[in-house]
Phi, psi and omega in degrees: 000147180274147137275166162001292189295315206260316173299342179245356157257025159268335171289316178317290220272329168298311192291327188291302163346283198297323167319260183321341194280310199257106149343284187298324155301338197273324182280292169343304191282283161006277201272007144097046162316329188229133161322131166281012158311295185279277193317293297216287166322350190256317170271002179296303196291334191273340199292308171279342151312319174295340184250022182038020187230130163314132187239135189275175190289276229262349131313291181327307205297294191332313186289313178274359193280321164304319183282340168318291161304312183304309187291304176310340177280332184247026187276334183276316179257020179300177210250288175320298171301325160317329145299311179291332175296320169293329171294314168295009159250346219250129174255142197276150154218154172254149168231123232221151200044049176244147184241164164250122145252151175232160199201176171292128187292004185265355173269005211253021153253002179264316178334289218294306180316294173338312160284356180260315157314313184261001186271357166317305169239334163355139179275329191184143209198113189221161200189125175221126169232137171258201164314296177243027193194149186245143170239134185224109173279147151172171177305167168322318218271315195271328158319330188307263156020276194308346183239010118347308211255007163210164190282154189295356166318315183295339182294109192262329189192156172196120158232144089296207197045033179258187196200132172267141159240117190225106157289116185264115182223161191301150202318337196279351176285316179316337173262354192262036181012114155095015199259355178259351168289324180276347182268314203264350167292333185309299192255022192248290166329335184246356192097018185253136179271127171245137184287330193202158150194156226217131154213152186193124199041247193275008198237126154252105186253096172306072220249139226231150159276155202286352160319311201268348208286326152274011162278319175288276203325296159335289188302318155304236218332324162288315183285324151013272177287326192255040151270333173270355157299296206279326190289348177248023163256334165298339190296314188262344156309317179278000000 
């Protein structure tokens, strides 16, 4: 059984979890968007899932009000702002008829010619190789190509009728932590499946199925536009 002491600060340290967990709550709260009444109302059934016990309203509220505080006192030298600041230089874009091969890594002298041929005109062209396998994002049209040049043994997977999204950001996300974690919690957060992503210097490439893709985009454009609607009202606040 918890005492007193030990029961309000398992509430403290769950609510701080659940919170800190979810990106988009994490910032709500942080800039007080949401009551801590409402936030409170919201996390109560996971909060007594976790401690398997009925939890009152007003131990929680009492709990985010603190994390409320605690984020604003560290909100300048914070992780998240540091993200949101990349984000808010950062631009969307869609690509639209794309497909994936993925192929053996034992093909991948067969690859590199291929890329040297189709990146000419390719719409659009991304080639990742690990240990044991190359991913080659690209149109429909420059797969074709890519499968010229190897046999169907070689083939580990091909999907198509997909779509890309890529967020183009400044040189500085490469020193940043945590801002492609925050992109795919994001759409992670609405239900969208992402099939493949990629990042590489400034470009984070989302490859999305085409159902979803434009749910995705829209949705990164609307948080977009409103990190910079919020960063350019703390800007003129200070």
């Amino acid at each position: 059984m918890f005492n007193a002491e030990s029961r309000r600060k398992s509430i403290t340290t769950i609510v701080k979890k659940l919170v800190t967990s979810d990106p988009v709550l994490r910032k709500c709260v942080e800039i007080g968007v949401i009551s801590p009444s409402k936030t409170a109302e919201l996390l109560k059934p996971a909060v007594e899932a976790y401690l398997e016990t009925s939890v009152s309203l007003p131990a929680i509220k009492i709990a985010l009000t603190r994390l409320m505080e605690e984020l604003k006192s560290v909100r300048d030298n914070d992780r998240s702002a540091s993200v949101t600041n990349i984000l808010s230089r950062s631009s969307v874009e869609l690509k639209t008829d794309i497909s994936i091969l993925i192929v053996r890594i034992t093909a991948m002298d067969k690859i590199y010619p291929a890329v040297i041929e189709v990146y000419k005109y390719a719409r659009f062209l991304a080639v990742m190789h690990s240990a044991t396998a190359v991913t080659i994002v690209t149109d429909s049209n420059s797969i074709e190509l890519f499968r010229k040049y190897v046999h169907r043994e070689e083939v580990m997977l091909e999907q198509r009728d997909l779509a890309a999204v890529v967020i183009v950001s400044p040189e500085d996300i490469m020193y940043t932590p945590g801002v492609v974690s925050y992109i795919t919690g994001i759409l992670s957060s609405e239900g969208i499946n992402i099939v493949h992503v990629e990042s590489s210097y400034r470009d984070t490439i989302i490859v999305l199925s085409k159902q979803d893709a434009s749910r995705a985009f829209n949705l990164l454009i609307n948080l977009l536009e409103a990190i910079r609607t919020l960063n350019n009202k703390m800007f003129r606040s200070m």
